[in-house]
Every structure is written in structure tokens, then in C-alpha cells.
PDBQT receptor file of N, H, CA, C and O in Angstrom, charges set to zero:
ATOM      1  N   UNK A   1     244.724   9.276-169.830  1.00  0.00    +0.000 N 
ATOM      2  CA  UNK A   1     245.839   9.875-169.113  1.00  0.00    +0.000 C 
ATOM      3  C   UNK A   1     246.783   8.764-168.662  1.00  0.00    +0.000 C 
ATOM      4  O   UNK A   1     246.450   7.766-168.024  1.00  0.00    +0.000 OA
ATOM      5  N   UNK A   2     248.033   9.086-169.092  1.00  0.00    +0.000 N 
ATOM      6  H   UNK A   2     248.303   9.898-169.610  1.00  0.00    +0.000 HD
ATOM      7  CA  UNK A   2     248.945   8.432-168.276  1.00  0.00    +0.000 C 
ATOM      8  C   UNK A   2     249.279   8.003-166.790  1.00  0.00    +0.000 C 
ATOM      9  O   UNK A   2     249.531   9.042-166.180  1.00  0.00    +0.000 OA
ATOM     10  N   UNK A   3     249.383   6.950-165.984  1.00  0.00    +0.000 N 
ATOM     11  H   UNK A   3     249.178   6.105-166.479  1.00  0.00    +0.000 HD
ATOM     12  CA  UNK A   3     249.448   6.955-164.963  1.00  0.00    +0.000 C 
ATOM     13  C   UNK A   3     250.703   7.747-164.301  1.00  0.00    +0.000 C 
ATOM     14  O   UNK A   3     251.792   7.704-164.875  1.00  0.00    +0.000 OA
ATOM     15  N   UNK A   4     250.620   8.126-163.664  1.00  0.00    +0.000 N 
ATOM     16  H   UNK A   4     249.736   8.161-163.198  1.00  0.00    +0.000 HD
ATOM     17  CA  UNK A   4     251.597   9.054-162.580  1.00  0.00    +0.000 C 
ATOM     18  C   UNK A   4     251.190  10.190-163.212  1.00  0.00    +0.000 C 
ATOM     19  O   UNK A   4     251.739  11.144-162.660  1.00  0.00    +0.000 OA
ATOM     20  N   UNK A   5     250.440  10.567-164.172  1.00  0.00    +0.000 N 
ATOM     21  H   UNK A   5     249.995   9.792-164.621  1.00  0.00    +0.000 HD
ATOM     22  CA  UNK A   5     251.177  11.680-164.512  1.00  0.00    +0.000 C 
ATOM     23  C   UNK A   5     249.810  13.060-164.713  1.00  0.00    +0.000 C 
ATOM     24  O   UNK A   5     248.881  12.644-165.407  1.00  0.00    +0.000 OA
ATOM     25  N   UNK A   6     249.650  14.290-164.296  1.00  0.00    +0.000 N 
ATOM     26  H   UNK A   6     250.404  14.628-163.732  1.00  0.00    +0.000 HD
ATOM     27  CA  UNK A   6     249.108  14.991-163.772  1.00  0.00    +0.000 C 
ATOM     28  C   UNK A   6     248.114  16.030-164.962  1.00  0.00    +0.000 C 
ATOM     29  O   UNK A   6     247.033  16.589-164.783  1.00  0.00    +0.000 OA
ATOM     30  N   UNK A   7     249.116  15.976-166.320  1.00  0.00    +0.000 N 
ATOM     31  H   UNK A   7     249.995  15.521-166.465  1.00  0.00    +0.000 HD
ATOM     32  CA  UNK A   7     248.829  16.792-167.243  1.00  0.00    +0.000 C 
ATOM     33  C   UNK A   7     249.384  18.074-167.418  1.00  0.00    +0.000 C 
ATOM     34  O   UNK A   7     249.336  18.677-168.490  1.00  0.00    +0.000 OA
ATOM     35  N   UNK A   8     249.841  18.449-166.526  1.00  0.00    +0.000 N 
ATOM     36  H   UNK A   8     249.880  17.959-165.656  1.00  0.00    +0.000 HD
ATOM     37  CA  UNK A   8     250.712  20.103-166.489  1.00  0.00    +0.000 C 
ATOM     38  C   UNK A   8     252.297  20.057-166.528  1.00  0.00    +0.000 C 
ATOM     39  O   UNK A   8     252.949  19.021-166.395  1.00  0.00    +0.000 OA
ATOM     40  N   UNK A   9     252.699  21.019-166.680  1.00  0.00    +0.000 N 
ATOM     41  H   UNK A   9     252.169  21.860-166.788  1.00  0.00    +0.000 HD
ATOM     42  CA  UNK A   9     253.676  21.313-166.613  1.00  0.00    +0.000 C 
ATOM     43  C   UNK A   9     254.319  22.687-166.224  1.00  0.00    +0.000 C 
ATOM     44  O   UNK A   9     253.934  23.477-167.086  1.00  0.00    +0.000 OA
ATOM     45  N   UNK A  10     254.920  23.176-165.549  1.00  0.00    +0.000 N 
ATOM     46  H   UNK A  10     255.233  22.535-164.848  1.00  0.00    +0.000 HD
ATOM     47  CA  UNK A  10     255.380  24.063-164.208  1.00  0.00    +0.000 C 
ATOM     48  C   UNK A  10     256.258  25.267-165.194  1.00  0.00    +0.000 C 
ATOM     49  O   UNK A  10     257.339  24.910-165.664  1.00  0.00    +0.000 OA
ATOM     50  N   UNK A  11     255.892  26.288-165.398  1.00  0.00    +0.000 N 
ATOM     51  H   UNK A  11     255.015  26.578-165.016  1.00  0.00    +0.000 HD
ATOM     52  CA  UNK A  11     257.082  26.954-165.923  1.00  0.00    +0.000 C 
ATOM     53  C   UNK A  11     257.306  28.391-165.292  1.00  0.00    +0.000 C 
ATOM     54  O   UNK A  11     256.411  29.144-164.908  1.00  0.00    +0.000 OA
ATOM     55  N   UNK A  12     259.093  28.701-165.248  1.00  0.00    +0.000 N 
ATOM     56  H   UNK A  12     259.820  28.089-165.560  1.00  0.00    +0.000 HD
ATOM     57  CA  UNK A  12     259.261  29.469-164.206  1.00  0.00    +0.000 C 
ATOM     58  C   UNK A  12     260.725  30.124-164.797  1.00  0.00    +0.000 C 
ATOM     59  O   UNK A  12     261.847  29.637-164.929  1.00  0.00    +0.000 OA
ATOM     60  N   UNK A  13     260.071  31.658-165.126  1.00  0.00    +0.000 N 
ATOM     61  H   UNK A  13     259.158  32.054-165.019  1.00  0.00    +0.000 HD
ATOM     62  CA  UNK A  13     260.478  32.703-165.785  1.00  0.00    +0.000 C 
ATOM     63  C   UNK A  13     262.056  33.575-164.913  1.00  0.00    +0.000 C 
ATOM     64  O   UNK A  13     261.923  34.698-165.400  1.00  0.00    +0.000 OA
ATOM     65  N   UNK A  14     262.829  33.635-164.359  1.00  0.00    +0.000 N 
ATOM     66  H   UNK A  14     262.937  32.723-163.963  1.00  0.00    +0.000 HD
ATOM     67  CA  UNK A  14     263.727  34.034-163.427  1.00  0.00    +0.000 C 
ATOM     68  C   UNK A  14     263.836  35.474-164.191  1.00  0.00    +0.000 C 
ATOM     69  O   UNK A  14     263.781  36.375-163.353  1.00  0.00    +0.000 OA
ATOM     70  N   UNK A  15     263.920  35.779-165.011  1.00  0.00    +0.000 N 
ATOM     71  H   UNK A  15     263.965  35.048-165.692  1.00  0.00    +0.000 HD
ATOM     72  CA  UNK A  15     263.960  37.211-165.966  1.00  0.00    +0.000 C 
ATOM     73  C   UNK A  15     263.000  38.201-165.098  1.00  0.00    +0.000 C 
ATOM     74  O   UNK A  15     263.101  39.255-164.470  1.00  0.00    +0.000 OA
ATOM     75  N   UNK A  16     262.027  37.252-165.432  1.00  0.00    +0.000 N 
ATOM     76  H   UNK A  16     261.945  36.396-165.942  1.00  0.00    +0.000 HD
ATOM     77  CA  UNK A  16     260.458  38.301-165.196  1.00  0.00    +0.000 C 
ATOM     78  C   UNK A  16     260.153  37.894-163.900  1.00  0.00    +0.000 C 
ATOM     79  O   UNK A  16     259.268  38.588-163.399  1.00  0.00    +0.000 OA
ATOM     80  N   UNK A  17     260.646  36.877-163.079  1.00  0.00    +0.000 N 
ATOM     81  H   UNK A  17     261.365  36.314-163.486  1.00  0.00    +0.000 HD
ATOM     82  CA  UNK A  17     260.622  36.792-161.539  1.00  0.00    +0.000 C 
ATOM     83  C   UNK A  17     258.884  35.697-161.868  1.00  0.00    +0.000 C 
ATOM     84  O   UNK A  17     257.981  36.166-161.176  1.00  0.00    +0.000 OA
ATOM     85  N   UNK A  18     258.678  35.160-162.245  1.00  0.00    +0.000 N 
ATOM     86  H   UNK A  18     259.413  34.779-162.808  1.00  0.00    +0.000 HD
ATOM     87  CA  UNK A  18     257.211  34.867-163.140  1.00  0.00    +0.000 C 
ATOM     88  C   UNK A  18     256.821  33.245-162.365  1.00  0.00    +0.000 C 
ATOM     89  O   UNK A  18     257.743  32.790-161.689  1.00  0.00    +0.000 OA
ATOM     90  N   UNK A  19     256.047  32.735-162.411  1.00  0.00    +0.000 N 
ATOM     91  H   UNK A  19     255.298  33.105-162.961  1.00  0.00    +0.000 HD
ATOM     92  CA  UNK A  19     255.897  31.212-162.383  1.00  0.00    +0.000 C 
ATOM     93  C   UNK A  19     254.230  30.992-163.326  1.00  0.00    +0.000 C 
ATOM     94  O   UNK A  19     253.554  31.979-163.618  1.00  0.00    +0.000 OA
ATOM     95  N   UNK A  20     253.889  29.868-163.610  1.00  0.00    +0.000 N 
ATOM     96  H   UNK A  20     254.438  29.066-163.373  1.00  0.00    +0.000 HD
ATOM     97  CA  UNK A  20     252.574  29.925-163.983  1.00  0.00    +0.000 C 
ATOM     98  C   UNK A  20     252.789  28.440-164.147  1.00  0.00    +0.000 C 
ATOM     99  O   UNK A  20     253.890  27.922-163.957  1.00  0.00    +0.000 OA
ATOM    100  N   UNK A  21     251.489  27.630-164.578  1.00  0.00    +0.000 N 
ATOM    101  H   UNK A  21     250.595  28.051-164.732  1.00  0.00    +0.000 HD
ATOM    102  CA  UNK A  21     251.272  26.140-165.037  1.00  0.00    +0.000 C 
ATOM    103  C   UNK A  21     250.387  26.235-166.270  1.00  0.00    +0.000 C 
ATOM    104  O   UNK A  21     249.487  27.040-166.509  1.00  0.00    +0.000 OA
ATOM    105  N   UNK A  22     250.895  25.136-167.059  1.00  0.00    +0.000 N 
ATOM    106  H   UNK A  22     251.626  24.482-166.864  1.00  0.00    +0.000 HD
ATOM    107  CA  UNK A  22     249.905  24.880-168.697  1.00  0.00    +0.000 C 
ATOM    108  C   UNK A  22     249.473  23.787-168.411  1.00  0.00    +0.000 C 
ATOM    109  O   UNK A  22     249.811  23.088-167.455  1.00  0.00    +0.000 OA
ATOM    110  N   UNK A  23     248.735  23.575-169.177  1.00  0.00    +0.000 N 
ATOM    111  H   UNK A  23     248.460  24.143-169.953  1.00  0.00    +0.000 HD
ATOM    112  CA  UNK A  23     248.254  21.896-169.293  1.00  0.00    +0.000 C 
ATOM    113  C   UNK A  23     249.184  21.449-170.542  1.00  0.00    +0.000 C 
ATOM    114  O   UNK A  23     249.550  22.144-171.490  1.00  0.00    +0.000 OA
ATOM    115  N   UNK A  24     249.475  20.018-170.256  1.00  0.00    +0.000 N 
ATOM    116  H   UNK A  24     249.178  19.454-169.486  1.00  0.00    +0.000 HD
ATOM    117  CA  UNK A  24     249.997  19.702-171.461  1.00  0.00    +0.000 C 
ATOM    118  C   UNK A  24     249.295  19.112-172.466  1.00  0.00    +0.000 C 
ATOM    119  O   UNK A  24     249.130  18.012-171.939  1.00  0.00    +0.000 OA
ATOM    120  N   UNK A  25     248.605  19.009-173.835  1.00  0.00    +0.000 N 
ATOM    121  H   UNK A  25     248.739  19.903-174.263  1.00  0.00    +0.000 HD
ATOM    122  CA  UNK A  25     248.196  18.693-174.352  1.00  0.00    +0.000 C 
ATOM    123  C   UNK A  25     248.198  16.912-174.286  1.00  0.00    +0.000 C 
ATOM    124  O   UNK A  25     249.101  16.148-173.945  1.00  0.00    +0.000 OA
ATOM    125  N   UNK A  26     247.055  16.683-174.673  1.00  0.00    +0.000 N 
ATOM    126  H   UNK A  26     246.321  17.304-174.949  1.00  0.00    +0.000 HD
ATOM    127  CA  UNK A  26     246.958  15.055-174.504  1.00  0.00    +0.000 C 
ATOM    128  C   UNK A  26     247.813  14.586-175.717  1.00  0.00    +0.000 C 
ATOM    129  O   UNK A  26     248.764  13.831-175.512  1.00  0.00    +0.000 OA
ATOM    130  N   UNK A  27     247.611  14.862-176.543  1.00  0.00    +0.000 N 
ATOM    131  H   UNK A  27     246.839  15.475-176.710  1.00  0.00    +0.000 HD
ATOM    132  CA  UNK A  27     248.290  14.666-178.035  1.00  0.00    +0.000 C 
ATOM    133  C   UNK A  27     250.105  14.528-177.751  1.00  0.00    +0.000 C 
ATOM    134  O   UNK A  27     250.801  13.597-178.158  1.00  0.00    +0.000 OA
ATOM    135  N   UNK A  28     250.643  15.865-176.857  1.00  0.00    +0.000 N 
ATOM    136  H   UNK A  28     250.078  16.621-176.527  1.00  0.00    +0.000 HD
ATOM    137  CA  UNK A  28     251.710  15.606-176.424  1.00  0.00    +0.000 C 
ATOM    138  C   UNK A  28     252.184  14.347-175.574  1.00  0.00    +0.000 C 
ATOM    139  O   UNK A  28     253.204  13.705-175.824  1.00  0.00    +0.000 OA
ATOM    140  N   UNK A  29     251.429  14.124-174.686  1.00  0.00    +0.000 N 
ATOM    141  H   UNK A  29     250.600  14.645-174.483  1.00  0.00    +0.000 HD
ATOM    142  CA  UNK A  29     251.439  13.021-173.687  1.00  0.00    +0.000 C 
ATOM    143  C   UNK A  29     251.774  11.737-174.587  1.00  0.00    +0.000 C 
ATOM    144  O   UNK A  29     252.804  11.078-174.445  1.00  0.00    +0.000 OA
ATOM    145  N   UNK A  30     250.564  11.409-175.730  1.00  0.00    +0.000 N 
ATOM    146  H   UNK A  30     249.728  11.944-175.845  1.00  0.00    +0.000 HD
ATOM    147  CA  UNK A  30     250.837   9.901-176.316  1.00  0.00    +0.000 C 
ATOM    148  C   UNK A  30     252.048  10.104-177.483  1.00  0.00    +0.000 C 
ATOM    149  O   UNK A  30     252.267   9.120-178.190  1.00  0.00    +0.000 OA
ATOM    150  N   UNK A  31     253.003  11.568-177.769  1.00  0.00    +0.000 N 
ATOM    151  H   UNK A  31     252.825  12.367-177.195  1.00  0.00    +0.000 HD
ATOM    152  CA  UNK A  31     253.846  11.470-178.755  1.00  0.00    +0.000 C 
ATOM    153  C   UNK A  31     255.283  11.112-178.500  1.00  0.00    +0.000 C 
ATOM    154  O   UNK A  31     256.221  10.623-179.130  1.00  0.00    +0.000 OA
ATOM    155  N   UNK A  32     254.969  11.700-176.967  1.00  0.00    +0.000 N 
ATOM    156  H   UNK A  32     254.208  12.097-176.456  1.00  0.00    +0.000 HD
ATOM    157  CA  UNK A  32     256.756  11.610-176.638  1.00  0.00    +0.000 C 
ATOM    158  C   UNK A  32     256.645  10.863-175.411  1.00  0.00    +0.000 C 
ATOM    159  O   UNK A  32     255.665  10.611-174.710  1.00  0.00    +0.000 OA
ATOM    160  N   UNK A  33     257.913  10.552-175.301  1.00  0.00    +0.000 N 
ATOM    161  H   UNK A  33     258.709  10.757-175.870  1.00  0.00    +0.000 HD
ATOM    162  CA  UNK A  33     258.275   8.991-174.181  1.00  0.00    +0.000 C 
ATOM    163  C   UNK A  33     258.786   9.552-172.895  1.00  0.00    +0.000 C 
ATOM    164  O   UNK A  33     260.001   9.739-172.818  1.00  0.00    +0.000 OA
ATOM    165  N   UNK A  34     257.813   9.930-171.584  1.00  0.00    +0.000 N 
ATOM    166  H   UNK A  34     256.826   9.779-171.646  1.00  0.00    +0.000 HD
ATOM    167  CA  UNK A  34     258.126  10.547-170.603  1.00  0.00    +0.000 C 
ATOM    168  C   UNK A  34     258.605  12.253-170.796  1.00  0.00    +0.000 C 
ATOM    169  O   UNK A  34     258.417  13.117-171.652  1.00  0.00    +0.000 OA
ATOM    170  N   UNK A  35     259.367  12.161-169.399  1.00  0.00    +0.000 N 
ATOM    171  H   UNK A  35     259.520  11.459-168.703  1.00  0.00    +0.000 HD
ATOM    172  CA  UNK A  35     259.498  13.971-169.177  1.00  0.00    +0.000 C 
ATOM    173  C   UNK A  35     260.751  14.429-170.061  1.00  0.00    +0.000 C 
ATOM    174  O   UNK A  35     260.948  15.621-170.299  1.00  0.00    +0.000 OA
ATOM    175  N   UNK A  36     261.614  13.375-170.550  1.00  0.00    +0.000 N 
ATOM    176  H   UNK A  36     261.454  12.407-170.357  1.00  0.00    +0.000 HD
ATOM    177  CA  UNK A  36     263.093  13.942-171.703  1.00  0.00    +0.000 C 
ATOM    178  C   UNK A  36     261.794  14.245-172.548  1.00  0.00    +0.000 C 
ATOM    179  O   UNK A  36     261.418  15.405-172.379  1.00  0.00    +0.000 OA
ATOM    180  N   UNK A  37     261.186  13.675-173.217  1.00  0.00    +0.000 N 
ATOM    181  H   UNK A  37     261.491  12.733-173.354  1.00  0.00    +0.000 HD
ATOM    182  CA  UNK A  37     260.775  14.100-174.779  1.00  0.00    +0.000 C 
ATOM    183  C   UNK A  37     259.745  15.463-174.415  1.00  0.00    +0.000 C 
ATOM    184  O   UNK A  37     259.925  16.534-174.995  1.00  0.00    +0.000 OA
ATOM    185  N   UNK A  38     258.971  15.332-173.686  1.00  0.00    +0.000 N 
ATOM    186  H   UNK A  38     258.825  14.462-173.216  1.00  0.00    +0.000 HD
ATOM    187  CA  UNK A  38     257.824  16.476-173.063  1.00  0.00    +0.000 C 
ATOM    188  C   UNK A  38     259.214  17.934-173.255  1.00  0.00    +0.000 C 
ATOM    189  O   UNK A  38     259.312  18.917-173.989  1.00  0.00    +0.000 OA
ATOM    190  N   UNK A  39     259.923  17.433-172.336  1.00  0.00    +0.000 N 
ATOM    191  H   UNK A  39     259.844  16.634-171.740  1.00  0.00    +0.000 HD
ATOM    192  CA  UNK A  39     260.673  19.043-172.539  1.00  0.00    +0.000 C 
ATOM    193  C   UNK A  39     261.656  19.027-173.461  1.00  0.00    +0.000 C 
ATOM    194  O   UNK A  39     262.488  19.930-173.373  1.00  0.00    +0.000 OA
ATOM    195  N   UNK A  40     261.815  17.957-174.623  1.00  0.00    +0.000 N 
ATOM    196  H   UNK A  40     261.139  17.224-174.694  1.00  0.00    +0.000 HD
ATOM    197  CA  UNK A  40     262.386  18.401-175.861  1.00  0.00    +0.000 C 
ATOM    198  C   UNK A  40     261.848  19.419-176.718  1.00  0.00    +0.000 C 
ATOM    199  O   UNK A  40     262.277  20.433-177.270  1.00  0.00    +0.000 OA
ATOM    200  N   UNK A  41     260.569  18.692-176.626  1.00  0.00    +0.000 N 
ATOM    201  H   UNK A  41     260.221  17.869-176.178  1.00  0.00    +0.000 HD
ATOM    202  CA  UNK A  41     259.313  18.926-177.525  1.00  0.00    +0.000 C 
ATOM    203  C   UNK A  41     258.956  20.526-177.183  1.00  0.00    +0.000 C 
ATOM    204  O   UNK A  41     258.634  21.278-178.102  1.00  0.00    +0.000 OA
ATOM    205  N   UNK A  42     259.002  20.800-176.374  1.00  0.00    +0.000 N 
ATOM    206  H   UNK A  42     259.263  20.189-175.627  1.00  0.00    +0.000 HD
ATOM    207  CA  UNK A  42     258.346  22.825-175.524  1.00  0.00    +0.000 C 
ATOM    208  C   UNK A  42     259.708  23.477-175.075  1.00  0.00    +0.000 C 
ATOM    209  O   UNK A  42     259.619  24.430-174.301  1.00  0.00    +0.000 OA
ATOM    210  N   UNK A  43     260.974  23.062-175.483  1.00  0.00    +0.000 N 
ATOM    211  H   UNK A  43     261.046  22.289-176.112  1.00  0.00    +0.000 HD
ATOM    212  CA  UNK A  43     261.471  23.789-174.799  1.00  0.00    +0.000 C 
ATOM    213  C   UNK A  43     262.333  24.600-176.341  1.00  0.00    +0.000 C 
ATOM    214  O   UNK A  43     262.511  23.985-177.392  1.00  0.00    +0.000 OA
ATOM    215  N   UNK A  44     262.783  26.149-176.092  1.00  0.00    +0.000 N 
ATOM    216  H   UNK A  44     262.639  26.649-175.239  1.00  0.00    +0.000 HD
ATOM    217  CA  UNK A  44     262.669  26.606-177.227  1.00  0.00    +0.000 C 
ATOM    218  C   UNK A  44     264.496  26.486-177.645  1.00  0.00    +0.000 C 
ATOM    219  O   UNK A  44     265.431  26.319-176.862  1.00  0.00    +0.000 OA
ATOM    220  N   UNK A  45     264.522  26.622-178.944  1.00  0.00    +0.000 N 
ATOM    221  H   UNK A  45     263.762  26.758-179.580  1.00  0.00    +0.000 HD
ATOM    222  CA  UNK A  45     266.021  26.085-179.486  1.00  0.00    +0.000 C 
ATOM    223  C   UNK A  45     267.170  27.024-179.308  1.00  0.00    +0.000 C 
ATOM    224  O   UNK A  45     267.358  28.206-179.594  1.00  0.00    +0.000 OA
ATOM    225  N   UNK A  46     267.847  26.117-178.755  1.00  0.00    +0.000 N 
ATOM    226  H   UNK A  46     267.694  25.156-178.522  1.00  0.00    +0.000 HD
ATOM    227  CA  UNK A  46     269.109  27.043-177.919  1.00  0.00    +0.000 C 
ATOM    228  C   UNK A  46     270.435  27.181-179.066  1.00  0.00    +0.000 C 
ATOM    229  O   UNK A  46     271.115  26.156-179.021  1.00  0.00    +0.000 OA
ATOM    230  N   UNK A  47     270.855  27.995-179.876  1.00  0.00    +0.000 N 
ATOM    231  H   UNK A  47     270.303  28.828-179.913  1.00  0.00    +0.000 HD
ATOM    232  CA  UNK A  47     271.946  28.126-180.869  1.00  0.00    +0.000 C 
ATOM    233  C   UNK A  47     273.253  27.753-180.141  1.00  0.00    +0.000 C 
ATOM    234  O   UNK A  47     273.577  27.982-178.975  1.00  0.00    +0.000 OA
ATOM    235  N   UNK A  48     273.910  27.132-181.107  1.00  0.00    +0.000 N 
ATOM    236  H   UNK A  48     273.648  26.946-182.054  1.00  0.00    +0.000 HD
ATOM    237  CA  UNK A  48     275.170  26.654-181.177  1.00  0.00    +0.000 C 
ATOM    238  C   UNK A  48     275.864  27.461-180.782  1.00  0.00    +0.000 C 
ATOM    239  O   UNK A  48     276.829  26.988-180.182  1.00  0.00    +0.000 OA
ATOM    240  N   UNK A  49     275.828  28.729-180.844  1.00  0.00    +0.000 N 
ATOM    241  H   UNK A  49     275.044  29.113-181.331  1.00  0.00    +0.000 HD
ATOM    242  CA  UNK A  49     276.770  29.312-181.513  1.00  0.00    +0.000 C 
ATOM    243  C   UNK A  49     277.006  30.913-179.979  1.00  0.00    +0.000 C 
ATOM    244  O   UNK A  49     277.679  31.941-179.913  1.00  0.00    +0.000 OA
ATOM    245  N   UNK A  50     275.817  30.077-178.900  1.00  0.00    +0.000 N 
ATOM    246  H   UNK A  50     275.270  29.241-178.953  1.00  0.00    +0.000 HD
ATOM    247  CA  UNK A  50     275.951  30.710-177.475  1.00  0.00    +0.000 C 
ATOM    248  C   UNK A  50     276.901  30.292-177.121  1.00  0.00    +0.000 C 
ATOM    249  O   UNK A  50     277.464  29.280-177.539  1.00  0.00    +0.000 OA
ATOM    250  N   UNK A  51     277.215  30.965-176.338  1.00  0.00    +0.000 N 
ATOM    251  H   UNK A  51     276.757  31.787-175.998  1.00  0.00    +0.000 HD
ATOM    252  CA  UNK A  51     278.753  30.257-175.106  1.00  0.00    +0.000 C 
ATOM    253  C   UNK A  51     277.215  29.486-174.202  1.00  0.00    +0.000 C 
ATOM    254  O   UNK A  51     276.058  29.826-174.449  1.00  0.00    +0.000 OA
ATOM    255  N   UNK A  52     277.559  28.576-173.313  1.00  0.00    +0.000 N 
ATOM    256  H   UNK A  52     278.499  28.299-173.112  1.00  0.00    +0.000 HD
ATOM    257  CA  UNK A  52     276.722  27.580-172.589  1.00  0.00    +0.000 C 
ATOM    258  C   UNK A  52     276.081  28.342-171.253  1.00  0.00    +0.000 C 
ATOM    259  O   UNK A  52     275.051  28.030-170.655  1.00  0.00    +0.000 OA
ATOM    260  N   UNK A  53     277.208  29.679-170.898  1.00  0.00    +0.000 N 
ATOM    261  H   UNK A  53     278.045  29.932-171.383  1.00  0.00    +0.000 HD
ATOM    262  CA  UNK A  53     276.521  30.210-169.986  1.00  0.00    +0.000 C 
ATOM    263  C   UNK A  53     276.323  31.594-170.138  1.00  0.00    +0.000 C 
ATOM    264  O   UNK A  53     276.734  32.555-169.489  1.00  0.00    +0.000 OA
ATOM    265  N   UNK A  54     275.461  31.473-171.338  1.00  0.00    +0.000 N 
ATOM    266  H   UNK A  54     275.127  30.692-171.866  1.00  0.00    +0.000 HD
ATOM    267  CA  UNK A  54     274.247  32.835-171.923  1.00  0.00    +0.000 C 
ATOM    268  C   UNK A  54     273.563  33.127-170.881  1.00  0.00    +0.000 C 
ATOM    269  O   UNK A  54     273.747  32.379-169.921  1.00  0.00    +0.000 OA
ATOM    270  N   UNK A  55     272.731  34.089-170.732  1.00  0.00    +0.000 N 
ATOM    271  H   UNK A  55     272.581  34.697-171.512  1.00  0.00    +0.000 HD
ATOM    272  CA  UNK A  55     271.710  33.840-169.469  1.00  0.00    +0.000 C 
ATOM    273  C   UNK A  55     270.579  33.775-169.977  1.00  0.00    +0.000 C 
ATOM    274  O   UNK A  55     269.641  33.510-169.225  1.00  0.00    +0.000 OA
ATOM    275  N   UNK A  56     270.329  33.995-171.384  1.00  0.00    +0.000 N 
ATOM    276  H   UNK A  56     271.091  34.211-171.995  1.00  0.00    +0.000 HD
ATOM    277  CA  UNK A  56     269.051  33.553-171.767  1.00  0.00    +0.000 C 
ATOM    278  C   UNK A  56     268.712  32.151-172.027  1.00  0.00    +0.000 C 
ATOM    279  O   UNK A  56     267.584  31.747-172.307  1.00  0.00    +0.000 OA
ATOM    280  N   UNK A  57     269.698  31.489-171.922  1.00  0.00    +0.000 N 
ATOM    281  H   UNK A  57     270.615  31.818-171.695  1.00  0.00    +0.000 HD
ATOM    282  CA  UNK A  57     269.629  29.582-172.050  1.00  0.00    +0.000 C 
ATOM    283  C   UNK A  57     268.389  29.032-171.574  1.00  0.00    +0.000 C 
ATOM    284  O   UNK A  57     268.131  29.854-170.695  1.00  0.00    +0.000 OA
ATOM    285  N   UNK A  58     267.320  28.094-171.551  1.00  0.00    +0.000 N 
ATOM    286  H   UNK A  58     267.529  27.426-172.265  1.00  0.00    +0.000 HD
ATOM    287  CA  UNK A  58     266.769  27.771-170.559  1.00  0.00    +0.000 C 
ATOM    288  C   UNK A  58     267.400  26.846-169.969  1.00  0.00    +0.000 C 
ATOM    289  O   UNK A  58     268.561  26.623-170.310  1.00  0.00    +0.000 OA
ATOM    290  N   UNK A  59     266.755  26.048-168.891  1.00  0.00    +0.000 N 
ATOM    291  H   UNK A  59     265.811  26.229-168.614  1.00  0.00    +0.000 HD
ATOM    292  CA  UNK A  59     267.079  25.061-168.510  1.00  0.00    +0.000 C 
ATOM    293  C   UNK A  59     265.949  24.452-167.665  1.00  0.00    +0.000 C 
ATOM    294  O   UNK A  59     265.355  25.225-166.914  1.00  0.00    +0.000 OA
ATOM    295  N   UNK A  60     265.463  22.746-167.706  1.00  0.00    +0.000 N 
ATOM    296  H   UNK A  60     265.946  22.119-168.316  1.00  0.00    +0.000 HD
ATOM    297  CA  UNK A  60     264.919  22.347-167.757  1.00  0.00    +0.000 C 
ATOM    298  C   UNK A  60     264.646  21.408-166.817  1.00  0.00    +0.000 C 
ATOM    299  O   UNK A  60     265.464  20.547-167.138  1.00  0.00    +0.000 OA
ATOM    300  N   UNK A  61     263.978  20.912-165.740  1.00  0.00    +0.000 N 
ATOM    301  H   UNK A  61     263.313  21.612-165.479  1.00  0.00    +0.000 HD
ATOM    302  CA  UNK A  61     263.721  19.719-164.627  1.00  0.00    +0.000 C 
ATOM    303  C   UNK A  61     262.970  18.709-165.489  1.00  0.00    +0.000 C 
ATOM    304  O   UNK A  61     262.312  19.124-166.442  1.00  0.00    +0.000 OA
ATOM    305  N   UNK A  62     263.017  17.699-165.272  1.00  0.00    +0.000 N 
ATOM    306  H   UNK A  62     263.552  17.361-164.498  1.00  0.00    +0.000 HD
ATOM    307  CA  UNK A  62     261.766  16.336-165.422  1.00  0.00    +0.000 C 
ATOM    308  C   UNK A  62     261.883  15.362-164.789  1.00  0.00    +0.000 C 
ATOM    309  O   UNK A  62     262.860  14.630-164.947  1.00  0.00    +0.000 OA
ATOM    310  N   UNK A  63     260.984  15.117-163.968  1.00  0.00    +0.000 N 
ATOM    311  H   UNK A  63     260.191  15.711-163.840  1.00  0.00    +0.000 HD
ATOM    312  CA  UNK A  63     261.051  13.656-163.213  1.00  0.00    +0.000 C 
ATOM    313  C   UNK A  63     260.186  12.704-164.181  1.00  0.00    +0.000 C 
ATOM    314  O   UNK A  63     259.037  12.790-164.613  1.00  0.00    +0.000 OA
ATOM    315  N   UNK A  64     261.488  11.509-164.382  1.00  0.00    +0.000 N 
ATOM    316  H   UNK A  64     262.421  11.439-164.030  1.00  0.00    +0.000 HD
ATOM    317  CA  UNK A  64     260.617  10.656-165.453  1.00  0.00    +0.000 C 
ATOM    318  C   UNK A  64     260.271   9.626-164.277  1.00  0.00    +0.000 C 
ATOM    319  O   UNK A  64     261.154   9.505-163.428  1.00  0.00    +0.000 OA
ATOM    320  N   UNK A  65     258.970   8.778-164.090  1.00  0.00    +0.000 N 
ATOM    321  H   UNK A  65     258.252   8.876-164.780  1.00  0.00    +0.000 HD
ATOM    322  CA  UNK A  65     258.679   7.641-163.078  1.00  0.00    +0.000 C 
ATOM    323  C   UNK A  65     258.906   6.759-163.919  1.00  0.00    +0.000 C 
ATOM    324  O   UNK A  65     258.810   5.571-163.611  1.00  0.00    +0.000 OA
TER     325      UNK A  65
């Protein structure tokens, strides 16, 4: 395990009013470089071709240490 870093990741549904936590795979941890690549990597692909304030967009936090 990486130092600072916990293994989960926080996800929180505003649609469905929802929250829950995953683990993040270890495999993920040694592929990508902090919390930008972690939520490149899981977060799902947003089309071009939305205006920017869709409401289905996600949007994403990461504290990189």
C-alpha cells in the first residue's frame, strides 16, 4: 500500500441522493500516478458533444499528497 493512502474511494450519487465506498483495487493503485489518474481511470466518459452543464456530467474531487 501506498503511503497516505487508505485504499477506497468515496462515491456520491446526487440523482439517487446515494453515497457508498469501494475499495480500490491494488493493481489500480501501482498503475496510475496519484488521485488525477485514479479518477481518470473510474470515472465514466463524458461526450463531446454535451453542452458542459448536462446534469448527468460527473464530476470528480482528489486530494493528491
Amino acid at each position: 500500500m501506498i503511503k497516505a493512502w487508505k485504499g477506497k474511494r468515496l462515491r456520491i450519487d446526487l440523482t439517487l441522493q446515494k453515497a457508498w465506498s469501494e475499495d480500490i483495487p491494488a493493481a489500480d493503485l501501482g498503475q496510475w500516478l496519484g488521485g488525477r489518474g485514479l479518477n481518470a481511470s473510474s470515472s465514466p466518459k463524458i461526450s463531446s458533444l454535451r453542452s458542459p452543464f448536462f446534469p448527468e456530467n460527473p464530476i470528480a474531487f482528489a486530494a493528491d499528497l
